[in-house]
C-alpha positions as CSV (number, residue, x, y, z in Angstrom):
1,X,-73.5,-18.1,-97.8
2,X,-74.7,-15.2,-100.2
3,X,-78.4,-14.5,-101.3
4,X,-78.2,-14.9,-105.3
5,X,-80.6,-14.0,-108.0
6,X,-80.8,-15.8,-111.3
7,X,-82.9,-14.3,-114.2
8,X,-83.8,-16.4,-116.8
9,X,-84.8,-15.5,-120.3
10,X,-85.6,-17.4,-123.6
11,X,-86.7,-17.4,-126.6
12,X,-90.3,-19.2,-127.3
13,X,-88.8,-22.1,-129.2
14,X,-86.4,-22.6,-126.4
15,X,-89.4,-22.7,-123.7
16,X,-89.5,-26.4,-123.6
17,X,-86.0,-27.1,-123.0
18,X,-86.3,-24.3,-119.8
19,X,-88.9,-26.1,-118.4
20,X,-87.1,-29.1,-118.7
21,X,-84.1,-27.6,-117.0
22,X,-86.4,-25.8,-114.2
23,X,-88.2,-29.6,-113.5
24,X,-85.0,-31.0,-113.3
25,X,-83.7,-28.5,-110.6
26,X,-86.6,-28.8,-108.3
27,X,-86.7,-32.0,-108.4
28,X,-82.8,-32.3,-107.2
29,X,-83.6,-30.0,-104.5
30,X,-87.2,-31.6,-103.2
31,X,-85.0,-35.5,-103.2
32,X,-81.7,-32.9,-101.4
33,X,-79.6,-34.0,-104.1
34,X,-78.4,-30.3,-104.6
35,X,-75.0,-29.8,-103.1
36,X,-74.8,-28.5,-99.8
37,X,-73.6,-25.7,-100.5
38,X,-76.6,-24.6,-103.0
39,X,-80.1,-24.1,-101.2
40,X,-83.2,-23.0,-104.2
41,X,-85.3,-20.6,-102.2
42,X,-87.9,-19.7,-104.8
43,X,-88.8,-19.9,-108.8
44,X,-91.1,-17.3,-109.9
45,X,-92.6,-17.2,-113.4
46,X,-93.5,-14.1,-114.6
47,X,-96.8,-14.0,-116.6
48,X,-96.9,-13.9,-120.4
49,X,-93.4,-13.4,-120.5
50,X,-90.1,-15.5,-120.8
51,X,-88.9,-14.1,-117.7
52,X,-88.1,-16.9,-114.5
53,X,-86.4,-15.5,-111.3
54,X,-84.9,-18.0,-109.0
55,X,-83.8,-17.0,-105.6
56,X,-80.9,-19.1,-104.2
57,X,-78.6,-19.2,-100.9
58,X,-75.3,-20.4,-102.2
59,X,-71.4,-20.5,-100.9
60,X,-70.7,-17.8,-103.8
61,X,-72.1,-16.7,-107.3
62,X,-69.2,-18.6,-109.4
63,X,-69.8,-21.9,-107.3
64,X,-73.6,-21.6,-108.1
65,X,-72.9,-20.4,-111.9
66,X,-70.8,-23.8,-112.5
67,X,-73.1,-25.7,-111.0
68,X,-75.6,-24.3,-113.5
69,X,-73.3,-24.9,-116.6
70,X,-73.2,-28.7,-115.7
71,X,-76.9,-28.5,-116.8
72,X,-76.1,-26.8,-120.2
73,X,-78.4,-24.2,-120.2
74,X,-78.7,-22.5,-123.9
75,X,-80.8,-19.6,-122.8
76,X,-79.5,-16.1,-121.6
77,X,-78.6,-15.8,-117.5
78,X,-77.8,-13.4,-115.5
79,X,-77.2,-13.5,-111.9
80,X,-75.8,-11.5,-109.0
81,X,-75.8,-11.1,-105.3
82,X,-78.3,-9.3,-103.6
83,X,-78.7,-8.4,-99.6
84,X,-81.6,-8.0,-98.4
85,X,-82.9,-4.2,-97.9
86,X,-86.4,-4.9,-96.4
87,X,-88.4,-8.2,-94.9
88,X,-91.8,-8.2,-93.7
89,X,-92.0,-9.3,-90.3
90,X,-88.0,-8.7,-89.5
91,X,-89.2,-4.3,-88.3
């Protein structure tokens, strides 16, 4: 598994249609409907902007991209892997 982060930006008319997408997601992985090989760490909105960063642990970045495409997003993604360089409490 690889730690993958997912930006997320739109344009205002497109805000609904995120949302929609972002509710959708959650709810798959609250009922563990995600596959097991995609775990959503985190969503985090960013204020007064069309910014959303979503943290995932997933098997690889183009497993976790084509899961994304079955959702049909229309808004611009990026994503990469990251590793972690400092956690609170692991020192």
């Amino acid at each position: 598994m690889v730690n993958i982060i997912v930006i997320h930006t739109w344009e205002d008319a497109q805000k609904e249609k995120v949302f929609e997408f972002a509710n959708r997601v959650v709810t798959m992985a609250r009922e563990k409907k995600l596959p097991k090989t995609a775990k959503l760490i985190s969503i985090d909105l960013a204020e007064n902007k069309n910014v959303a960063v979503c943290h995932w642990e997933a098997e690889s970045l183009d497993q976790l991209m084509q899961l994304a495409s079955q959702l049909s997003p229309t808004w611009k993604i990026d994503a990469f892997t990251v590793k972690n360089f400092y956690k609170k409490g692991l020192l």
